[in-house]
C-alpha positions as CSV (number, residue, x, y, z in Angstrom):
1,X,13.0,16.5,-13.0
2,X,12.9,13.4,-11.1
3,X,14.8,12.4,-7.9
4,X,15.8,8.8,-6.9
5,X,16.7,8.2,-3.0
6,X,16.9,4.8,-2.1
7,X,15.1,4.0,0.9
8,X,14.6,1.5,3.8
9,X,10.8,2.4,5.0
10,X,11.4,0.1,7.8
11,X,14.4,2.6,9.0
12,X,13.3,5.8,10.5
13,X,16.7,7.5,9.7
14,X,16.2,6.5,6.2
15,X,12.8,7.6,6.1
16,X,13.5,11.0,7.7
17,X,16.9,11.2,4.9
18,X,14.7,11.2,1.8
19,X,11.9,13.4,3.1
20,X,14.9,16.0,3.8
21,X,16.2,15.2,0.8
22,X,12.6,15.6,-1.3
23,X,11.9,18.8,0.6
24,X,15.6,20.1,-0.5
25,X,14.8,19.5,-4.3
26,X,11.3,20.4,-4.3
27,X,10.1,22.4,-1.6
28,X,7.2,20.5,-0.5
29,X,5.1,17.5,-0.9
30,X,2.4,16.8,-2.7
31,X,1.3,13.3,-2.9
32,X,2.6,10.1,-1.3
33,X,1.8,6.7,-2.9
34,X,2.9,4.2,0.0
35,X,3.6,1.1,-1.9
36,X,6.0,-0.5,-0.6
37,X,5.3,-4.2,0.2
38,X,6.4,-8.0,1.4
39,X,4.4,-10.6,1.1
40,X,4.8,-14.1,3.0
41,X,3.2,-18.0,2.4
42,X,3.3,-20.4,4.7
43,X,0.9,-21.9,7.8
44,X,0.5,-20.2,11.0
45,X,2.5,-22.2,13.1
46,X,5.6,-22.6,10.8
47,X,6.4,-19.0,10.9
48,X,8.9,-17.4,12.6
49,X,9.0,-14.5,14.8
50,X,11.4,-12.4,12.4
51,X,9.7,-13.5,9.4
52,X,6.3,-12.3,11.0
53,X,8.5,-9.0,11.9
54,X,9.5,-9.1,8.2
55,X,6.6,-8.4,7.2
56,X,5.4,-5.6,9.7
57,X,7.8,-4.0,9.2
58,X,7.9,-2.8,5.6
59,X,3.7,-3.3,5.1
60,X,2.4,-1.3,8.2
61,X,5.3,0.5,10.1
62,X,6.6,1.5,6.9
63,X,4.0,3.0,5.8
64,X,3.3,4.8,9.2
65,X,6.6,5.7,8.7
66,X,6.5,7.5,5.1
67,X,3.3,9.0,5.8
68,X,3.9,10.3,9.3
69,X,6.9,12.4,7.2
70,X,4.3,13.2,4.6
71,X,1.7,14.2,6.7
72,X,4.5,16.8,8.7
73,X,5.5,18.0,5.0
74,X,2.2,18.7,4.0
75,X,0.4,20.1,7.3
76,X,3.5,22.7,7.4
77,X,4.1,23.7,4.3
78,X,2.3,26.9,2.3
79,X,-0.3,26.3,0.7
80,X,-0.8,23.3,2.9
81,X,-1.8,19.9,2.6
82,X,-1.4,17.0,0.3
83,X,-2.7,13.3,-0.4
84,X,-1.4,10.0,0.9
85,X,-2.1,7.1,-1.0
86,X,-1.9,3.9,0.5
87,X,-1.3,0.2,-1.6
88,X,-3.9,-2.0,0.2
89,X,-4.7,-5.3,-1.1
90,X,-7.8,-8.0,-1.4
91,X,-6.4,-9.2,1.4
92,X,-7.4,-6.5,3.6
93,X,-11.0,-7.7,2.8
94,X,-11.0,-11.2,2.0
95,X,-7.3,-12.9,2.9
96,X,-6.1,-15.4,1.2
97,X,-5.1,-19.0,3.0
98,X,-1.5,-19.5,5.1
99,X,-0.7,-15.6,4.1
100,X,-1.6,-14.4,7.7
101,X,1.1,-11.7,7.9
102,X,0.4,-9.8,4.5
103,X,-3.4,-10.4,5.5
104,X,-3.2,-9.3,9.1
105,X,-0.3,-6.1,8.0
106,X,-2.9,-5.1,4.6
107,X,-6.2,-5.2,7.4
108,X,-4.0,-3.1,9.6
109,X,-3.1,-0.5,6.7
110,X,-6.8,0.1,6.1
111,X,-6.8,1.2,10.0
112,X,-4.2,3.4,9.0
113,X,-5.3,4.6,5.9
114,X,-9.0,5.7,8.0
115,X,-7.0,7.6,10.8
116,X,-5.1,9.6,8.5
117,X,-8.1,10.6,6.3
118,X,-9.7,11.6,9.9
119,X,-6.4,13.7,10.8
120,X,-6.0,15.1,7.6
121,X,-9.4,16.8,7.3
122,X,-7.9,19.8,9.6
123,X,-5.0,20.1,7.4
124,X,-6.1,19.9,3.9
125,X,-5.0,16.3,3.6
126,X,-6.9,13.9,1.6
127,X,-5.9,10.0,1.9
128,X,-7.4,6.9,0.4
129,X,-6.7,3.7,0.0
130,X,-6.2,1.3,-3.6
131,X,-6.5,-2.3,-3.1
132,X,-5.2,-4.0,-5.7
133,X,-5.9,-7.6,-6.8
134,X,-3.0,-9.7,-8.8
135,X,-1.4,-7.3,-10.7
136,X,1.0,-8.9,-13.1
137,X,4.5,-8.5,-11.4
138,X,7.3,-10.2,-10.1
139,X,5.5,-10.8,-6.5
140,X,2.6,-12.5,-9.0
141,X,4.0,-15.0,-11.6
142,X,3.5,-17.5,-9.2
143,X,-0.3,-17.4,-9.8
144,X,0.0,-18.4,-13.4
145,X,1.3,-22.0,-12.5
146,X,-1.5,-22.4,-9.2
147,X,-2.0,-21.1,-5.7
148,X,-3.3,-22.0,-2.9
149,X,-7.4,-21.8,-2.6
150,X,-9.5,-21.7,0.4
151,X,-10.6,-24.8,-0.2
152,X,-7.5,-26.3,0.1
153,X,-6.8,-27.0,-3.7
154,X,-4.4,-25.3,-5.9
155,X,-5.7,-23.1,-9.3
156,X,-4.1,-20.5,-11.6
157,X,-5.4,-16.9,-11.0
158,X,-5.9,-14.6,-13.9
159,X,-3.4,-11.2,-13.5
160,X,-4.2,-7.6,-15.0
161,X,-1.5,-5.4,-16.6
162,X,0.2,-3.4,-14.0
163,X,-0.7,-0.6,-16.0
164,X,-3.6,-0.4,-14.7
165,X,-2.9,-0.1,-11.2
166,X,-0.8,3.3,-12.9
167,X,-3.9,4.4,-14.4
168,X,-5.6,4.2,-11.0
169,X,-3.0,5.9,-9.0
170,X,-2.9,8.7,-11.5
171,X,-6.6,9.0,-11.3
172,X,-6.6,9.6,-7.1
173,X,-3.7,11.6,-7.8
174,X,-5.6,13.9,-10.3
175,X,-8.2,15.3,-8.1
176,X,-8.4,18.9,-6.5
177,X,-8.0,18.1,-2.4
178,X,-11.7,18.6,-1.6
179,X,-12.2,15.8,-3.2
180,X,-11.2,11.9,-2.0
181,X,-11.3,8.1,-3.4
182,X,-11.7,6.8,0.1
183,X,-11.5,3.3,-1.1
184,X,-11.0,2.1,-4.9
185,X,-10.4,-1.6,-5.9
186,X,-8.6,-2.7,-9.1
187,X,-8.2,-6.2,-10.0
188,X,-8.5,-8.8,-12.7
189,X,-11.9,-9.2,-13.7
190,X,-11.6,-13.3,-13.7
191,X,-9.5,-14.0,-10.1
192,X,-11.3,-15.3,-7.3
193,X,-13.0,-12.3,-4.9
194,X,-15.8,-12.7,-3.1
195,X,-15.4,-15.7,-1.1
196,X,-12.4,-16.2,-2.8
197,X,-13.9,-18.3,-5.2
């Protein structure tokens, strides 16, 4: 049986509503994939305070948000715990040029994504991070006709069938709690990681 509540993670209200309404159906929660995300290209000094907000707002207060709710969930509930899985990126490793926002928010998730693994030990909640490197989606299709390189030129990145970030999900998902994928990185085999190039 699934359950479909359409959510602002940036609104607290809204968060809070479908955790009440999740724990109404279900009784408890199990495992949180944070994964909502906005991404943002253009240089430093062009961008705007709300567009820098923008982007805070849904890639690191939202997932704050929608994990502080799991993390209450899962500490309380009988038998206790859970896992929290948070969408990290490349970028939180190696960012990519005039995307300071998603690079500075995805760094910032990692932080996250460590204190809640330290938290969770005393409550049976496991939490790891997936960074994910051009998944083929909407946000990507852009890479196919060239984006920007460090080095100032413009080249088409290779993608992966989103699939796969499914697969990879599923697989975090699938362990028993006393076990955790602190860190796991999917990507395109071909794109441009280390150094970006």
């Amino acid at each position: 049986m699934g359950l479909a509540v359409p959510t602002d993670v940036t609104d607290p209200d809204s968060v809070a509503s479908l955790f009440s309404k999740t724990l109404q159906a279900y009784g408890r929660v199990d495992l949180l994939f944070n994964n909502a995300g906005a991404g943002l290209t253009k240089p430093v000094v062009d961008i705007t305070y709300d567009e820098w907000q923008a982007v805070v707002d849904v890639n690191l207060t939202g997932s704050f948000l929608c994990a502080q709710a799991a993390f209450r969930a899962m500490a309380g509930q009988d038998p206790r715990g859970g896992r929290i899985i948070n969408n990290g990126s490349l970028s939180a490793y190696v960012p990519r040029p005039q995307a300071i926002a998603y690079n500075a928010t995805k760094h910032a998730v990692t932080g996250l994504t460590k204190s809640l693994s330290l938290e969770g030990r005393a409550f049976d909640i496991a939490c790891g991070q997936l960074d994910i490197g051009n998944a083929a989606t909407e946000m990507t299709s852009r890479m196919s006709g060239g984006v920007l390189q460090a080095d100032g030129s413009l080249a088409p990145e290779p993608t992966m069938d989103v699939a796969n970030v499914g697969r990879a999900v599923a697989y975090m998902a699938s362990l028993p709690l006393d076990a955790n994928v602190q860190t796991m990185t999917v990507m395109a085999t071909s794109m441009p990681y280390v150094g970006r190039g």
